[in-house]
C-alpha positions as CSV (number, residue, x, y, z in Angstrom):
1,X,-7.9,-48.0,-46.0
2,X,-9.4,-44.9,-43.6
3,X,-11.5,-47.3,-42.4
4,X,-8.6,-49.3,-41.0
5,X,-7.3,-45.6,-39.6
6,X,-11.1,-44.9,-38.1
7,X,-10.9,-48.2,-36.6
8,X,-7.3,-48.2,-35.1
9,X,-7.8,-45.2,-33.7
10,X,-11.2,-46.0,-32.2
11,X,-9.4,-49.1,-30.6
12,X,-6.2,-47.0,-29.4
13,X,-8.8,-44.7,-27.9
14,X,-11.0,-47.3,-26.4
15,X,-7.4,-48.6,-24.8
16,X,-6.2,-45.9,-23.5
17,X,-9.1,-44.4,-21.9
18,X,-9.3,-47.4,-20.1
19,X,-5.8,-47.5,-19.0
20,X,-6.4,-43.5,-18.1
21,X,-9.2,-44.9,-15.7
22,X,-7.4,-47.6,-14.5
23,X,-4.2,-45.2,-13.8
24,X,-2.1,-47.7,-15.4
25,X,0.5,-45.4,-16.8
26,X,2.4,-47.8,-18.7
27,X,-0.6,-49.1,-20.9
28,X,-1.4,-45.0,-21.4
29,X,2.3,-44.4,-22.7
30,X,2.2,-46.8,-25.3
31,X,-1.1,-46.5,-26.5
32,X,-0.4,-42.5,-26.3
33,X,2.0,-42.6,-29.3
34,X,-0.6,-44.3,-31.8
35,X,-3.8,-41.7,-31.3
36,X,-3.0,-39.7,-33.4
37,X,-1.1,-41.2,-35.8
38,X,-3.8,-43.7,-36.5
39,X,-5.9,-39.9,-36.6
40,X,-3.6,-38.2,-39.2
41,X,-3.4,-41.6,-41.4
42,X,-7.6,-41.3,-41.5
43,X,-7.6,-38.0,-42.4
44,X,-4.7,-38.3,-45.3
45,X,-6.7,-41.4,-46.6
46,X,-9.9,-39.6,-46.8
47,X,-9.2,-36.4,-48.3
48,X,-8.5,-36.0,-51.6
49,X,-5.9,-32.9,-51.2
50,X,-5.1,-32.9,-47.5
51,X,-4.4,-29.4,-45.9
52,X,-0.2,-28.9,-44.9
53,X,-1.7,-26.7,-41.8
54,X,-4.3,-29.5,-41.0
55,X,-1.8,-32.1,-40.8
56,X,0.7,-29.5,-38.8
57,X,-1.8,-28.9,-36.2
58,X,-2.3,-33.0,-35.5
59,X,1.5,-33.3,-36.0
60,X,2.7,-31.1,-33.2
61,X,-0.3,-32.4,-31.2
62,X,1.2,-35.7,-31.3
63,X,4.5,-34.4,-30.5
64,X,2.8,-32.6,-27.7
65,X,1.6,-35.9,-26.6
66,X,5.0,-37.9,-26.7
67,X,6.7,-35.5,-24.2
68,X,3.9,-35.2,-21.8
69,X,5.0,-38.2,-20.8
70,X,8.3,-37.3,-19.7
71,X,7.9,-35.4,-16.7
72,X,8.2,-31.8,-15.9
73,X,11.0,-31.2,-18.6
74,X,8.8,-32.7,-20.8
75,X,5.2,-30.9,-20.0
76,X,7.2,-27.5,-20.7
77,X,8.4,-28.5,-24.0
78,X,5.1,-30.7,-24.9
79,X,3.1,-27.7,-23.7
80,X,5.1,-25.7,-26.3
81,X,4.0,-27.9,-28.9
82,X,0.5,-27.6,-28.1
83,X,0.8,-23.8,-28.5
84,X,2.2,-24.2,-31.7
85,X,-0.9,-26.7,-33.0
86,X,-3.1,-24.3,-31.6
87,X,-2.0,-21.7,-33.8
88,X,-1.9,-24.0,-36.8
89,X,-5.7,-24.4,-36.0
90,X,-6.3,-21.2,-35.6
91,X,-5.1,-20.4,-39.0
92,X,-6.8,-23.0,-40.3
93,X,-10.1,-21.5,-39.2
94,X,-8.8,-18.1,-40.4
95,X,-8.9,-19.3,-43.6
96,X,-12.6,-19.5,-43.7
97,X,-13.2,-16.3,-41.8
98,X,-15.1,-13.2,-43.5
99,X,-14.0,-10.9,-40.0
100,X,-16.7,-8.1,-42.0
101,X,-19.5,-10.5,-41.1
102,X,-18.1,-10.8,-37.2
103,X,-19.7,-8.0,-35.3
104,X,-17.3,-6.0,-33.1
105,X,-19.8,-6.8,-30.0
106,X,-19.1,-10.5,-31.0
107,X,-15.5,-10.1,-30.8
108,X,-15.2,-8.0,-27.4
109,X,-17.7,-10.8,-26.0
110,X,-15.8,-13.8,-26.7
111,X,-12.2,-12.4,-25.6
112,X,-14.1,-11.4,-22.2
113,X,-15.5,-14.8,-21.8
114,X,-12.5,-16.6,-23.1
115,X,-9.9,-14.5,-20.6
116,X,-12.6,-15.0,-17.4
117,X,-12.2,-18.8,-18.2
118,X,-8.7,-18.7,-17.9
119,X,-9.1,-16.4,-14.8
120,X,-11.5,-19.1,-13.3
121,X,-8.9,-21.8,-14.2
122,X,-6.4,-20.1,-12.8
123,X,-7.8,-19.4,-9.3
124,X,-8.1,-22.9,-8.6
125,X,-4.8,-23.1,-9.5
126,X,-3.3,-20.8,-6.7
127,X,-0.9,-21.7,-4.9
128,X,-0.6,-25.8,-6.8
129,X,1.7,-25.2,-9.4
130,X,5.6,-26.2,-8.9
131,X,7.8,-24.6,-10.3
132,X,6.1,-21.4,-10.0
133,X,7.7,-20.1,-13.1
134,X,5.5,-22.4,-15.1
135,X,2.7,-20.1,-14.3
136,X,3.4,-17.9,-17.4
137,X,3.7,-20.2,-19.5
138,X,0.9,-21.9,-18.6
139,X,-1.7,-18.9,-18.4
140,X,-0.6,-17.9,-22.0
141,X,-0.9,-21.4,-23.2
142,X,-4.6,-21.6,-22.3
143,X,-5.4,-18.3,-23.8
144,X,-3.6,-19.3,-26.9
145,X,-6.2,-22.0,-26.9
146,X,-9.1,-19.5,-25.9
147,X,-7.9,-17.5,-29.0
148,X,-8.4,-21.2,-31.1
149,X,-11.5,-21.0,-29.9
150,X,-12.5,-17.7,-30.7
151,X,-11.5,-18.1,-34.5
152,X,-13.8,-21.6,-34.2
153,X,-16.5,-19.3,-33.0
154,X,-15.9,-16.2,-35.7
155,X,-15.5,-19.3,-38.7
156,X,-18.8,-20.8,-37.1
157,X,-20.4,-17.2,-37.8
158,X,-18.9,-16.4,-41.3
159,X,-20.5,-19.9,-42.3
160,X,-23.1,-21.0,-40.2
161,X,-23.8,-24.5,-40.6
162,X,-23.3,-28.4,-39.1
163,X,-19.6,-28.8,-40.0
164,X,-18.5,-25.5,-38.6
165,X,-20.4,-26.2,-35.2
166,X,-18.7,-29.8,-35.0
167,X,-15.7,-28.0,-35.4
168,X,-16.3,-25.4,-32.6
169,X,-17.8,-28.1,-30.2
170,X,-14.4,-29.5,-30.9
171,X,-12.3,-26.8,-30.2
172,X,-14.5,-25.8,-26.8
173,X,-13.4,-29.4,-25.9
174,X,-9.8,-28.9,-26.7
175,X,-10.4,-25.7,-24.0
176,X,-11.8,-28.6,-21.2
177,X,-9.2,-30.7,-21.4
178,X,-6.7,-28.5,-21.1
179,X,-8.1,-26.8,-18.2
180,X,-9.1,-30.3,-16.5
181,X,-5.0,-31.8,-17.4
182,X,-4.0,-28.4,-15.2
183,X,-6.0,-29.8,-12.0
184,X,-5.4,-33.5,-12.6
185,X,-1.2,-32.5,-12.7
186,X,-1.4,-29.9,-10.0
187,X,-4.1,-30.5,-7.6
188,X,-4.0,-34.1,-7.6
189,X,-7.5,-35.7,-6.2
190,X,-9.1,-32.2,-6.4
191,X,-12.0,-32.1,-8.2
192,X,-10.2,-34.8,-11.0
193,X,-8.3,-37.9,-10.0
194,X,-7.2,-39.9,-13.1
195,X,-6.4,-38.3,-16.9
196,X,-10.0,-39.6,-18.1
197,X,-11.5,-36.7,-18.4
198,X,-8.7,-35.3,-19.9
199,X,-7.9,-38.0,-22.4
200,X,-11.9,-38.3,-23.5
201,X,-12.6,-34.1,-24.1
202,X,-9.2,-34.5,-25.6
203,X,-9.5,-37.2,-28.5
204,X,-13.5,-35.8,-28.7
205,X,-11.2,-32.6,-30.3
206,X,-8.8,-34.0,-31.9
207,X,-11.5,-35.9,-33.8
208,X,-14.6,-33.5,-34.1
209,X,-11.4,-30.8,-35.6
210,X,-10.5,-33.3,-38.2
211,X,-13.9,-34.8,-39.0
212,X,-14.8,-31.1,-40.7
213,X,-11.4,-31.3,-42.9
214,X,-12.5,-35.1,-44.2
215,X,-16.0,-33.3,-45.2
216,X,-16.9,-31.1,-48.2
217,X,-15.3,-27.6,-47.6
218,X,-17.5,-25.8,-45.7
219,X,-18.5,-23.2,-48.0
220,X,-20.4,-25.9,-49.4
221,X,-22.2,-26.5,-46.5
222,X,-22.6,-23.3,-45.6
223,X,-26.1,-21.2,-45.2
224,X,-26.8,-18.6,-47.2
């Protein structure tokens, strides 16, 4: 039966990018509600004790999805459900993080990096965005996210090893398409046109994320 999941979702995903490089928005709105559902049904069919934060995080993710579609109203409210999944990830990482075995340096580095991203977002940004009172919520959505990342990075140091890089290759992509959805809704043509590249970082996350929870804990795989 995850196979069947796997395979629906590979086929939503294979639809909807299509329809995301085609700008065909009605083919992208239906095939937008069954990503991740056909995601969350893989990973609850693989695992033998599926993690309530895990399935949280993909959960409001979807929701997140759903009311992007509906306009302004609904990017606000969709963006607030994105925040909330990021923190469910980010406490899902947390819960394989030794923070004795992060150096400080570490830390300092990646919040610097992580905020000059969001800077460098941002300035491109200038000037685009309508209503301006989005800006706040925006700017401390994508350093929510930044902060996701950072835990990826600190879990990928506690336990070095091949699942916990998937997972932080996954989370840098959740970053991407983020910051690429910004420029494709507010500076329309300039440098992205269609939600391609927004839609294919995207599901790359949602899926590298959840192919570590359908693995062996990884403790197991860690190096010692």
């Amino acid at each position: 039966m995850n196979y069947v999941f796997l395979g629906a979702f590979a086929a939503f995903s294979a639809v909807h990018l299509y329809a995301s490089w085609k700008c065909d928005k009605i083919l992208r709105a239906v095939t937008k509600v069954f990503l991740l559902p056909t995601l969350l049904g893989w990973y609850l069919t693989t695992v033998q004790t599926p993690l309530d934060i895990v399935i949280a995080a993909v959960a409001t993710s979807w929701l997140g999805d759903v009311l992007l579609i509906f306009g302004t109203v609904g990017f606000a409210v969709g963006g607030f459900s994105f925040f909330i999944s990021h923190l469910c990830f980010a406490a899902a990482y947390c819960m394989h993080v030794d923070f004795s075995l992060v150096p400080v340096w570490l830390m300092i580095l990646a919040a610097a990096v992580y905020i000059a991203a969001v800077a460098l977002v941002f300035r491109g940004l200038i000037g685009n965005v309508r209503p301006k009172s989005l800006y706040v919520g925006m700017i401390s959505y994508l350093i929510i996210n930044g902060t996701m990342n950072c835990f990826a990075l600190f879990q990928l140091v506690t336990l070095p090893c091949f699942a916990t890089a998937i997972m932080y290759a996954g989370a840098i992509s959740f970053f991407v398409s983020d910051s690429i959805l910004f420029y494709v809704r507010f500076r329309k043509g300039r440098p992205f046109k269609t939600h391609f590249g927004v839609m294919l970082t995207y599901l790359l996350a949602e899926f590298l994320i959840c192919l570590l929870y359908t693995s062996p804990s990884p403790r197991d795989r860690s190096v010692s």
